[in-house]
Backbone as a printed PyTorch tensor [residue, N CA C, xyz], in Angstrom:
tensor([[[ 53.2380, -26.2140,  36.4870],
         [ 52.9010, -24.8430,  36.7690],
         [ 53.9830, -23.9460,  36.1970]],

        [[ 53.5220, -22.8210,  35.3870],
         [ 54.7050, -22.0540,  34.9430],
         [ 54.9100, -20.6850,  36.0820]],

        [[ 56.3850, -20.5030,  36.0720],
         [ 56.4290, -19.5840,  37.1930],
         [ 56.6370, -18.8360,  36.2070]],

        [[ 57.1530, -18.2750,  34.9590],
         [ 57.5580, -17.1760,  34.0990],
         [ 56.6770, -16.2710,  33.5760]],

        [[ 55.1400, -16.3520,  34.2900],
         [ 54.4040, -15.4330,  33.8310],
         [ 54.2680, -15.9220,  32.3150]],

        [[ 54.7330, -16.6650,  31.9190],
         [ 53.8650, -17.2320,  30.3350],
         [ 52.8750, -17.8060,  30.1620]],

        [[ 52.4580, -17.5600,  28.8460],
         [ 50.8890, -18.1710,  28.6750],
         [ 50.9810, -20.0830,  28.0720]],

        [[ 50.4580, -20.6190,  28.5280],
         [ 50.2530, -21.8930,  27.8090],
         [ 50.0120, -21.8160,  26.6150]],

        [[ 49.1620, -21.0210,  25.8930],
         [ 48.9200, -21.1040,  24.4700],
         [ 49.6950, -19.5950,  23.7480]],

        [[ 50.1970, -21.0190,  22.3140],
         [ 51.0000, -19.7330,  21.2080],
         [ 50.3530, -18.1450,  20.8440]],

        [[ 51.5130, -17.3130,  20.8980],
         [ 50.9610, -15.6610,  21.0750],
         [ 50.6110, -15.8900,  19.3860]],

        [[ 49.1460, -15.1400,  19.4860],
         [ 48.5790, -14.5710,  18.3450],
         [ 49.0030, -14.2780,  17.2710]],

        [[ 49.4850, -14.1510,  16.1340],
         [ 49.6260, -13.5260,  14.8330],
         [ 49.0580, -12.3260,  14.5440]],

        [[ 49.6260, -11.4380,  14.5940],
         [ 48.6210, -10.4590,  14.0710],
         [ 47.9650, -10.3660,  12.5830]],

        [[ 48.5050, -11.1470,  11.9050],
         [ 48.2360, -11.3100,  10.1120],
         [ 47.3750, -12.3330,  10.1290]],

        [[ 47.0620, -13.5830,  11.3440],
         [ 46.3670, -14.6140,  11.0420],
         [ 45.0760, -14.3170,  12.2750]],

        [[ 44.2840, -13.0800,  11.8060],
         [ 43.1780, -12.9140,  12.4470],
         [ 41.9410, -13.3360,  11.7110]],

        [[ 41.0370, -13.8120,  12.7310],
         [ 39.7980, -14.0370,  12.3110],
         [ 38.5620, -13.2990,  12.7190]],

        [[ 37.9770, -12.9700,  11.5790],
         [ 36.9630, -11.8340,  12.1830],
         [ 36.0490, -12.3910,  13.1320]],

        [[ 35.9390, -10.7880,  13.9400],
         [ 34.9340, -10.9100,  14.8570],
         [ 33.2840, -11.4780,  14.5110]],

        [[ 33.0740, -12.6090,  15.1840],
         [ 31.3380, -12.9100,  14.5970],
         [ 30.5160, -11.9560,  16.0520]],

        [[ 29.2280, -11.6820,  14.8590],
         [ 28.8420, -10.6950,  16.0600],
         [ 26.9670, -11.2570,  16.0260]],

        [[ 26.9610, -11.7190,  14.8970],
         [ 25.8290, -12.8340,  14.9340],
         [ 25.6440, -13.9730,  13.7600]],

        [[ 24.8380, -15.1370,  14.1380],
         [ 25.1380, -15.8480,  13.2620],
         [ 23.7960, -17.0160,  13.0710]],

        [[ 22.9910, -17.2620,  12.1740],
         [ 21.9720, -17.8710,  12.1640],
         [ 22.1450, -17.9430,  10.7640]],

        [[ 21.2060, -19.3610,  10.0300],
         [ 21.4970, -19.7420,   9.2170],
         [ 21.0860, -19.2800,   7.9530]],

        [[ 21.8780, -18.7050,   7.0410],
         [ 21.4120, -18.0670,   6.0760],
         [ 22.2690, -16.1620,   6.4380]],

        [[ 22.1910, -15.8930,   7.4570],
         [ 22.6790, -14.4020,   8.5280],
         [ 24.2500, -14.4620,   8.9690]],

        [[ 24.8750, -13.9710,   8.5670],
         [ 26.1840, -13.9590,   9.3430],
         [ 26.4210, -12.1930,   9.2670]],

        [[ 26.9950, -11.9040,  10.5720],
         [ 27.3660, -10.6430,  10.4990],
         [ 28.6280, -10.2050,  11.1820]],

        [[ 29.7180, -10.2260,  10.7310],
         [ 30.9930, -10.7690,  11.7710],
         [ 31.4050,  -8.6240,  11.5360]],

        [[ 32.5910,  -8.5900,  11.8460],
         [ 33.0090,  -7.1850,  12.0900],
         [ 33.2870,  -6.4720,  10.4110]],

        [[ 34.0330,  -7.5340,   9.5050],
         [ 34.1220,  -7.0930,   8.2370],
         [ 33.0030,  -7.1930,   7.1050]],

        [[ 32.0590,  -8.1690,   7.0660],
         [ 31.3350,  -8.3410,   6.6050],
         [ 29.3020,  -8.4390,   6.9620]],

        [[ 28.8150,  -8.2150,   6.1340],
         [ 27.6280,  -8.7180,   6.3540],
         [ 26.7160,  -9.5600,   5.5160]],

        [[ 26.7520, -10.4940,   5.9390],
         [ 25.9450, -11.6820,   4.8320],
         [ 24.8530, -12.1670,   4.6780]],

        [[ 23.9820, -12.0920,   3.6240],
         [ 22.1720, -12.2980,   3.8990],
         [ 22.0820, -13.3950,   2.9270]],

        [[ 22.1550, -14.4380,   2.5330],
         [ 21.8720, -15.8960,   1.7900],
         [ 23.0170, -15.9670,   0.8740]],

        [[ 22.8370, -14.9880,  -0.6140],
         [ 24.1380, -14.8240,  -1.5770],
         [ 24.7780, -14.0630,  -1.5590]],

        [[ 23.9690, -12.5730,  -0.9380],
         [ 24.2240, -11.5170,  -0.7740],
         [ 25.5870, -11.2690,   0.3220]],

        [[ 26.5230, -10.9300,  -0.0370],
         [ 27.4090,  -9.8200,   1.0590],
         [ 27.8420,  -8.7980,   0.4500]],

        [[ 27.9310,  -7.8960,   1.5490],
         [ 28.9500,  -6.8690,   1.4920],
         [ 29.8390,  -6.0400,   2.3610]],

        [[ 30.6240,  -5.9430,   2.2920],
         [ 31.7880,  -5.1280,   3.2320],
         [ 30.9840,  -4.2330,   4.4300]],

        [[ 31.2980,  -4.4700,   5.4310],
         [ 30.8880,  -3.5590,   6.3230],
         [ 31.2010,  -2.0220,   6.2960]],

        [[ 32.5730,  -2.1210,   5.8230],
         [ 32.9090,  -0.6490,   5.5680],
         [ 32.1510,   0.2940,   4.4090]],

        [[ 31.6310,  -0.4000,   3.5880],
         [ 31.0900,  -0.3510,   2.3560],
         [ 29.7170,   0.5950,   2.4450]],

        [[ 28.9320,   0.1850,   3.7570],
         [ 27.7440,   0.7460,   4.3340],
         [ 27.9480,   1.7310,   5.0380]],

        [[ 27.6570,   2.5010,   4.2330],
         [ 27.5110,   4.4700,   4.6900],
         [ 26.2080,   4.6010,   5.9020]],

        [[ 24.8920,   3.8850,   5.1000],
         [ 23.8700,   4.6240,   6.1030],
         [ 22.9470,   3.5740,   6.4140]],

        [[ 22.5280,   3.8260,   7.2950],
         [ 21.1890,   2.2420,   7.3530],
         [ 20.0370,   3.1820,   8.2290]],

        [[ 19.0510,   2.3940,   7.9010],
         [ 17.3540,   2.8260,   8.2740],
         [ 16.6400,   1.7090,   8.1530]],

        [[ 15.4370,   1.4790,   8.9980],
         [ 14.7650,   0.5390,   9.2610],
         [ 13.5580,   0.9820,   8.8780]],

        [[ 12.4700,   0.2840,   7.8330],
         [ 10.9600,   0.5440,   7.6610],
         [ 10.4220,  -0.6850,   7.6440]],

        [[  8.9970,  -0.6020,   7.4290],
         [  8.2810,  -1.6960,   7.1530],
         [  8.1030,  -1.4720,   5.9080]],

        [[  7.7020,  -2.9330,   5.4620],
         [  7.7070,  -3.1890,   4.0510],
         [  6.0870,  -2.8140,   3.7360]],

        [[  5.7120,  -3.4180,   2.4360],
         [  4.6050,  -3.3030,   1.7670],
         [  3.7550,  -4.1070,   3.0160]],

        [[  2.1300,  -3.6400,   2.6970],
         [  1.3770,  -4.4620,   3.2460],
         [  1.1310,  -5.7360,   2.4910]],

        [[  0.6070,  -6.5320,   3.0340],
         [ -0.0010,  -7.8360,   2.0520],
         [ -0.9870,  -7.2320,   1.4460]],

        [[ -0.7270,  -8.1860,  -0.1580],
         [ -1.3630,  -7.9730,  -0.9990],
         [ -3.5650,  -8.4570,  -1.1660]],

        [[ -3.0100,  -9.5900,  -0.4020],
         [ -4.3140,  -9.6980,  -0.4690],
         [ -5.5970,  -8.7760,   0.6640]],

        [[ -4.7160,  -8.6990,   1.7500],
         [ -5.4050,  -7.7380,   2.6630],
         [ -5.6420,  -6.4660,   1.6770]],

        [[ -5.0290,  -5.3520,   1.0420],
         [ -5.4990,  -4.2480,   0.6250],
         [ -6.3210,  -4.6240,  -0.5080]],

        [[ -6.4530,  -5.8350,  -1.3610],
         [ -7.3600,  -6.2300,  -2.2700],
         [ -8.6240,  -6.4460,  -1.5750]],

        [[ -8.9460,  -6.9080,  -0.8210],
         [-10.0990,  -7.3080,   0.3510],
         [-10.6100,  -5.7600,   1.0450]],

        [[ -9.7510,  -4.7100,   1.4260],
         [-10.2820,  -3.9660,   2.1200],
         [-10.6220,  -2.7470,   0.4800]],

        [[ -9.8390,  -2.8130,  -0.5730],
         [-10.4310,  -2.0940,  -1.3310],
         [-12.3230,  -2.5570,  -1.8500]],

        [[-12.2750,  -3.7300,  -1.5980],
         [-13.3340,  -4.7360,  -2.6120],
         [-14.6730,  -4.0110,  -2.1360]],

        [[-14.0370,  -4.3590,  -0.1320],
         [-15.2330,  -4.0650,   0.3920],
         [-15.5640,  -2.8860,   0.7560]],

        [[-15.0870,  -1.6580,   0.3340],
         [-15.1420,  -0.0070,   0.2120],
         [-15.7150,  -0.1080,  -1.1240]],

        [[-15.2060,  -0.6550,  -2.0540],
         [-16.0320,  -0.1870,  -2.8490],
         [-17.3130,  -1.0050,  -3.1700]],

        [[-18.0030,  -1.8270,  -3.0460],
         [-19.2920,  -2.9370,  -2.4350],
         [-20.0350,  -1.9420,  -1.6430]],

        [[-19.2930,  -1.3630,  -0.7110],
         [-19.8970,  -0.3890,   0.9030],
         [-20.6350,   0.8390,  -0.3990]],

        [[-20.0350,   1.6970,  -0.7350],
         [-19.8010,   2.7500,  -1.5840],
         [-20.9060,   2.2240,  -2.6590]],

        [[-20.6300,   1.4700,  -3.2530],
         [-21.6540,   1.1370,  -4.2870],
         [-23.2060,   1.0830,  -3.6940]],

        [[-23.3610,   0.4490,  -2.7260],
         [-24.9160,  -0.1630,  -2.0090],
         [-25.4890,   1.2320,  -1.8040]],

        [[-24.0070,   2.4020,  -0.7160],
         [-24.9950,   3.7420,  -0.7480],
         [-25.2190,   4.3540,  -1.6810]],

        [[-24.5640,   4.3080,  -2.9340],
         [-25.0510,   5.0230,  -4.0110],
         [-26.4040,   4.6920,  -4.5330]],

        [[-26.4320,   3.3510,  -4.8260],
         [-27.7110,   2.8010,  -5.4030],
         [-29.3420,   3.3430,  -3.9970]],

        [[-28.7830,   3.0420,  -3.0020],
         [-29.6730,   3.7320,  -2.1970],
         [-29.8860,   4.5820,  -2.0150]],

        [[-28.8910,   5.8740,  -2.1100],
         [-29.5120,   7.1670,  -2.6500],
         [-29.7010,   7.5920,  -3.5660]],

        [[-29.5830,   7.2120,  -4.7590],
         [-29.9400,   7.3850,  -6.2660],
         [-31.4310,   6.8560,  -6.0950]],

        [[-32.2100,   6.1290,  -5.6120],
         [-33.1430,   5.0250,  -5.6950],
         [-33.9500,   5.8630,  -4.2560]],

        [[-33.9550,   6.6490,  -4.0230],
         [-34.8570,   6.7750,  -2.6110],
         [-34.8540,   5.7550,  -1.5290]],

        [[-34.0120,   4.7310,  -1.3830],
         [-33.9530,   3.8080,  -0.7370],
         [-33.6940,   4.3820,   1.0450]],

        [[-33.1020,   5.1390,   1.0920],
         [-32.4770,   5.9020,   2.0450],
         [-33.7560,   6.5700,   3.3000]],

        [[-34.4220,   7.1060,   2.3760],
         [-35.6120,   7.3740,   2.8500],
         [-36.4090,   6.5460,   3.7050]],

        [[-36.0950,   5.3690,   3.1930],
         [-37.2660,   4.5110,   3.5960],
         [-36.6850,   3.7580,   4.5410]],

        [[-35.1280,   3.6880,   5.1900],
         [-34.8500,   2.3780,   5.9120],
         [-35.3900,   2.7640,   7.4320]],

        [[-34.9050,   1.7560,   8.0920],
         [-35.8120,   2.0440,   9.7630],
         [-34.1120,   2.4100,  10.3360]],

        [[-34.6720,   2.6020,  11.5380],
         [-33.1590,   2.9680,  12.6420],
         [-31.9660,   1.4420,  12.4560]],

        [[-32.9880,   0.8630,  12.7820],
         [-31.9860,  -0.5220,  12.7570],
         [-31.1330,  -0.6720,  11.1850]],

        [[-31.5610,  -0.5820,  10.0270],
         [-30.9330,  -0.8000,   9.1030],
         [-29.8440,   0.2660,   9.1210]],

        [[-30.1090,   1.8300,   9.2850],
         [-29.4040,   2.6420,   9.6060],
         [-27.9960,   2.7640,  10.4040]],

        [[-28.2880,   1.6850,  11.1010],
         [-27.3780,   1.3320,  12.2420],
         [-26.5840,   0.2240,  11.7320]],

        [[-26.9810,  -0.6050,  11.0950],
         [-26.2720,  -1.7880,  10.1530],
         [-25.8420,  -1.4470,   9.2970]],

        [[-25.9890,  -0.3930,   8.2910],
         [-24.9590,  -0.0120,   7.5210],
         [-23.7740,   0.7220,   7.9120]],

        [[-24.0790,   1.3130,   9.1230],
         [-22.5070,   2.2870,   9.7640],
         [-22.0620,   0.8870,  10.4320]],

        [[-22.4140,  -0.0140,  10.7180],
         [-21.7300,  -1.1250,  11.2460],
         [-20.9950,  -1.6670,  10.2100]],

        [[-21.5950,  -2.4380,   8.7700],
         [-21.3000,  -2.1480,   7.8790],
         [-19.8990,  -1.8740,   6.8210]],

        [[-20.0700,  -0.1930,   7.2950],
         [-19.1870,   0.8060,   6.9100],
         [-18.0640,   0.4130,   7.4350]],

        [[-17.6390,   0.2880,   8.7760],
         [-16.3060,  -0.2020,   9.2690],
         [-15.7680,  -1.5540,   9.0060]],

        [[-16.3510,  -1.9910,   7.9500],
         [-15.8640,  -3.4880,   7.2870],
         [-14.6460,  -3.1750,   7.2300]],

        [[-13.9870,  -2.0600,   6.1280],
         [-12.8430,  -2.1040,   5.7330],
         [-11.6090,  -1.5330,   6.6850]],

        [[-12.5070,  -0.9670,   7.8190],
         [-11.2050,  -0.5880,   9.0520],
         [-10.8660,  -2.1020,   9.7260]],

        [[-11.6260,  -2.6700,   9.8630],
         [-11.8110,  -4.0480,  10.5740],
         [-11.0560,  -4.6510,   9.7590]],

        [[-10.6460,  -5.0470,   8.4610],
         [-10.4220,  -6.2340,   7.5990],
         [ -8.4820,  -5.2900,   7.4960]],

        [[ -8.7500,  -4.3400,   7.7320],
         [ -7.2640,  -3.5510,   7.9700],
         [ -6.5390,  -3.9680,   9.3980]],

        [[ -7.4100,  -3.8200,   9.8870],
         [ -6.5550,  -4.3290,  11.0160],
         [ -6.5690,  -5.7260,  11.3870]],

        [[ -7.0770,  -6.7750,  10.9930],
         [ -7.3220,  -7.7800,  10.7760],
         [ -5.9110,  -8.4850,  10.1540]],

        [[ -5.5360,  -8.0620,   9.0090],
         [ -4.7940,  -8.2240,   7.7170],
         [ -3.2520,  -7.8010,   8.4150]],

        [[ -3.2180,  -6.7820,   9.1410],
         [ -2.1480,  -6.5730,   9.3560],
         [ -1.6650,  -7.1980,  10.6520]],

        [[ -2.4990,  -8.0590,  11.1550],
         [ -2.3930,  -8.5710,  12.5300],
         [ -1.8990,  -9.6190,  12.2650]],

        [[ -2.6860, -10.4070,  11.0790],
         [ -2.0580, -11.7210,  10.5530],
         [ -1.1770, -12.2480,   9.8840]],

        [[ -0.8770, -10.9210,   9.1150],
         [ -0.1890, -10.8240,   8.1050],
         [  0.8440,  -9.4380,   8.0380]],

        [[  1.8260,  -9.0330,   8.9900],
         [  1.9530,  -7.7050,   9.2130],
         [  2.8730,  -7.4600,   8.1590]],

        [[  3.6870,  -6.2690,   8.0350],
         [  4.6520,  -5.7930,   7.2930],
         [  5.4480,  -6.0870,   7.6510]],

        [[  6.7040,  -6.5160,   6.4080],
         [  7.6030,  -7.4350,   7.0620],
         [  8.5860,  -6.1350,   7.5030]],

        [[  9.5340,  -5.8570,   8.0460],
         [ 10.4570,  -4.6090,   8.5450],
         [ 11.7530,  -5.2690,   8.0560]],

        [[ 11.9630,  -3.9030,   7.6810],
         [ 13.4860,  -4.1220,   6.4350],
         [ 14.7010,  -3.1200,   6.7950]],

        [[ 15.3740,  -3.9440,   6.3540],
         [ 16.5440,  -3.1760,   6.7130],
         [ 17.3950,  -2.2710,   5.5720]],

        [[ 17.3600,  -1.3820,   5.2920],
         [ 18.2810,  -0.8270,   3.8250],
         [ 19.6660,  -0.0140,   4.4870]],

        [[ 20.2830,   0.0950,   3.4880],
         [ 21.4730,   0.9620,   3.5230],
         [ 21.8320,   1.2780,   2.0750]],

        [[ 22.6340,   2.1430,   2.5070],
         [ 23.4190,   2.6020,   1.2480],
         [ 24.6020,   2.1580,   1.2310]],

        [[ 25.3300,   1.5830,  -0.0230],
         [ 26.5050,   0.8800,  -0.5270],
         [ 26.6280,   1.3320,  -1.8780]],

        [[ 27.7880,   1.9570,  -1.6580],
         [ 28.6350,   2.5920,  -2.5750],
         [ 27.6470,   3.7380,  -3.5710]],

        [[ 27.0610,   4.3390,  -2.7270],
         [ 26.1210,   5.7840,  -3.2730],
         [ 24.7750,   4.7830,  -3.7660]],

        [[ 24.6230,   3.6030,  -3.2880],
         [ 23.0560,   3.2650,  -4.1060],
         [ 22.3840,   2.4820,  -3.0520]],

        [[ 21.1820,   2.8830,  -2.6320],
         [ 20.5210,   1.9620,  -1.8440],
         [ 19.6960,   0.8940,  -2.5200]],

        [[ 20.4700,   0.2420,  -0.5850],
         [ 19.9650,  -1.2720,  -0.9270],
         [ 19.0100,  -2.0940,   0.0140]],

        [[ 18.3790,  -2.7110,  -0.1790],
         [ 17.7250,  -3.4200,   0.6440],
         [ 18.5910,  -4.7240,   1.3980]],

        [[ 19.1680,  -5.0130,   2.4800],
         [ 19.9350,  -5.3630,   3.1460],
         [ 19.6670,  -6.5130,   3.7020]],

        [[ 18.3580,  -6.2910,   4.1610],
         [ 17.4360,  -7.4110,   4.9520],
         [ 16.0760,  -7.0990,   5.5540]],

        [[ 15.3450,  -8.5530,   5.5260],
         [ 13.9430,  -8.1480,   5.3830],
         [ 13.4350,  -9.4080,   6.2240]],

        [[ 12.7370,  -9.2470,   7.2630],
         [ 11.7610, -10.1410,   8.3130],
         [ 10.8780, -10.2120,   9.0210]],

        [[ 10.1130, -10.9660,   8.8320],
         [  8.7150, -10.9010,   9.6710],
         [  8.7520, -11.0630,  11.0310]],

        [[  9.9900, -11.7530,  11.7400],
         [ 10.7850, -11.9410,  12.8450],
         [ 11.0560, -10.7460,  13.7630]],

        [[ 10.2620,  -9.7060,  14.4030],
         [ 11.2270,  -8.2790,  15.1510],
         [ 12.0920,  -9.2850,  15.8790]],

        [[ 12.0300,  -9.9110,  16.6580],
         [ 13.4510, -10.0390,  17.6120],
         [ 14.3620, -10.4530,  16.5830]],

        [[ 14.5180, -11.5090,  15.4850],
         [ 15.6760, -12.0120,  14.7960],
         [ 16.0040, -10.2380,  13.9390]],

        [[ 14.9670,  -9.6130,  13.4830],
         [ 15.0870,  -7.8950,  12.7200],
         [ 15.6060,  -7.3070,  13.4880]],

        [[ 15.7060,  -7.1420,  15.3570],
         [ 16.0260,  -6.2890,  15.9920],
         [ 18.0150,  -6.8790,  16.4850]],

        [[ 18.0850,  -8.2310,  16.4750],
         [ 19.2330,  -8.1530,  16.6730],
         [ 20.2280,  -8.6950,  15.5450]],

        [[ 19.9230,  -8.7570,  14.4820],
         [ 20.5410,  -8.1960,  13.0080],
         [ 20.7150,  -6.9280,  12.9880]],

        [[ 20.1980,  -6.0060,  13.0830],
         [ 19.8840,  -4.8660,  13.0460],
         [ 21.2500,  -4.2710,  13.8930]],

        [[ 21.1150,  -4.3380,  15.7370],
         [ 21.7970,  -4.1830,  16.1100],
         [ 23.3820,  -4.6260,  15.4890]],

        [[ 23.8070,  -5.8330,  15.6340],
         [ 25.0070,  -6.6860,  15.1300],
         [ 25.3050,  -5.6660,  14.0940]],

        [[ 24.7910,  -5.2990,  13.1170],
         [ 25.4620,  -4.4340,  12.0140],
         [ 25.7950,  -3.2600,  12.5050]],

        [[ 24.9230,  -2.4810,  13.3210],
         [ 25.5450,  -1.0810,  13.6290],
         [ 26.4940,  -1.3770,  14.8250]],

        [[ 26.7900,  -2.5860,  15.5880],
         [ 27.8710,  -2.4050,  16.3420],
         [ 28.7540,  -2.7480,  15.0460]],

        [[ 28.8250,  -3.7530,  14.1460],
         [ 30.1890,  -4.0470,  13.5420],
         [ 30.8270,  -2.4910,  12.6030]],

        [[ 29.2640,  -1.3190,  11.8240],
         [ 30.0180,  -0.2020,  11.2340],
         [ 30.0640,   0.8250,  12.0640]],

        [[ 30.1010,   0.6260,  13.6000],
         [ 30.5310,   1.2760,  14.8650],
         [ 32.0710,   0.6760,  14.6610]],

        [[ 32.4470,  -0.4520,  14.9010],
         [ 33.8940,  -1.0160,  15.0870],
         [ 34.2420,  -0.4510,  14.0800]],

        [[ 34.1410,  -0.5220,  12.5880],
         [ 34.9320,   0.0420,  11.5630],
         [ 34.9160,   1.2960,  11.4410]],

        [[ 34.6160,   1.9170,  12.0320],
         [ 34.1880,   3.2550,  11.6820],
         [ 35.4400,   3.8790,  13.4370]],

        [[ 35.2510,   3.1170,  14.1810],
         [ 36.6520,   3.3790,  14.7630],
         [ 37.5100,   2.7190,  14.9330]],

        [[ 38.0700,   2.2530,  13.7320],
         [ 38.9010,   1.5460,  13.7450],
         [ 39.3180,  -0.1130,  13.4640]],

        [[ 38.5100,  -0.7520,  14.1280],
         [ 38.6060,  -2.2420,  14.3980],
         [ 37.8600,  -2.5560,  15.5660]],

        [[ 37.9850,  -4.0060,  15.6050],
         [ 38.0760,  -4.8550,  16.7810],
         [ 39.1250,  -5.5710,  17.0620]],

        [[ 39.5900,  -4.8590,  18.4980],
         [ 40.5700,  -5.4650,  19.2290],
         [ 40.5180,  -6.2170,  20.7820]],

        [[ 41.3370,  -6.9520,  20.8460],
         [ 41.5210,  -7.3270,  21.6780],
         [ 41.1280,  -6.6960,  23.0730]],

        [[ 40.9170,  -7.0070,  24.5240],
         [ 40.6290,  -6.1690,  25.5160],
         [ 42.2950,  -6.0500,  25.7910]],

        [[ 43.1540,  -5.1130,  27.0010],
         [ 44.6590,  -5.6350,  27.2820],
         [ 44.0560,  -6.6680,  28.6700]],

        [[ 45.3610,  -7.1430,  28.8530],
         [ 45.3710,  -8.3690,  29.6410],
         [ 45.5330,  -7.4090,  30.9850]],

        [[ 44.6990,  -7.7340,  32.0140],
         [ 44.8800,  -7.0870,  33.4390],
         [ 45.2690,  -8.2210,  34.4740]],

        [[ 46.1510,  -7.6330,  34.8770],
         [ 46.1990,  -8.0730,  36.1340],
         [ 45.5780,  -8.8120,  36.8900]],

        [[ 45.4160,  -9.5810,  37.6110],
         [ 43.7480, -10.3130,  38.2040],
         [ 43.9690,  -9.3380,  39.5510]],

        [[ 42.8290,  -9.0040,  40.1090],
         [ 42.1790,  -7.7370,  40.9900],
         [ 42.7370,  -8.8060,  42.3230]],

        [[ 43.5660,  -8.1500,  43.6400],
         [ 43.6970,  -8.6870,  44.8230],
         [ 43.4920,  -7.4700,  46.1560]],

        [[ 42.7060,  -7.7650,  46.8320],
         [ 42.6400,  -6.2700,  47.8090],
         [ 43.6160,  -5.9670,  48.3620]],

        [[ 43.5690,  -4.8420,  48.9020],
         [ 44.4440,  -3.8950,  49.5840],
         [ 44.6740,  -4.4910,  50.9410]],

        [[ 46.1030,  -4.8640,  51.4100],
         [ 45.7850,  -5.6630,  53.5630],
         [ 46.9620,  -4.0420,  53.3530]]])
């Protein structure tokens, strides 16, 4: 037992620090100085601004919902060019506005299965960049976070240590 108030383990270096990790999954590291996406890093300090969007939709979903707008579009033309229109009963009437919402349906369909992936950009060194990109919101939402706490830390300063307190004993 030490009575001298010393610590068992050697005092710190201040020159032999290791950065703070603030998340870490494979391929993702985001410690206090850096941020790393597969080959990609760059300096935390480096990142001026960040914003979150979604990416492009899938490609094949807007190919599918254009196809069938214009298929939809084509049939009424030929049917009103053609007197066809004239002649249908209620029920067909009713099947083509059913129809008609093919391409709201195959939209929301497409993006259900296939959503936009949500990306992360910033700006580094006056040029934006695309930072990171996932179909994942929870792994997108706490990447996301991890970076703006680490250009929170640099931005005041560092990450330091907490000071050492006292351990808490009540008042007799």
């Amino acid at each position: 037992m030490q009575t001298d108030r010393s610590s068992a383990r050697p005092p710190r270096s201040p020159h032999a620090t290791t950065p703070t990790l603030l998340y870490a999954r494979p391929g993702i590291v985001v410690t206090a100085e850096r941020f790393t996406v597969g080959r990609n890093s760059w300096a935390v300090a480096e990142i001026t601004q960040l914003w979150t969007t979604r990416g492009p939709h899938d490609r094949l979903a807007v190919r599918a919902v254009a196809v069938s707008a214009a298929l939809i579009a084509a049939v009424g033309l030929l049917l009103g060019f053609t007197g066809g229109l004239e002649r249908l009963t209620a029920g067909a009437y009713l099947t083509l506005g059913v129809v008609g919402l093919l391409p709201l349906l195959l939209v929301l369909l497409g993006d259900r299965w296939r959503p936009p992936a949500h990306e992360l950009w910033g700006r580094v060194r006056g040029t934006e960049v695309l930072l990171f990109s996932s179909d994942d919101e929870r792994q997108f939402g706490q990447v996301t976070r991890a970076l703006r706490r680490a250009r929170e830390g640099a931005r005041l300063g560092g990450w330091t240590d907490p000071p050492a307190a006292a351990p808490w004993r009540p008042a007799r």
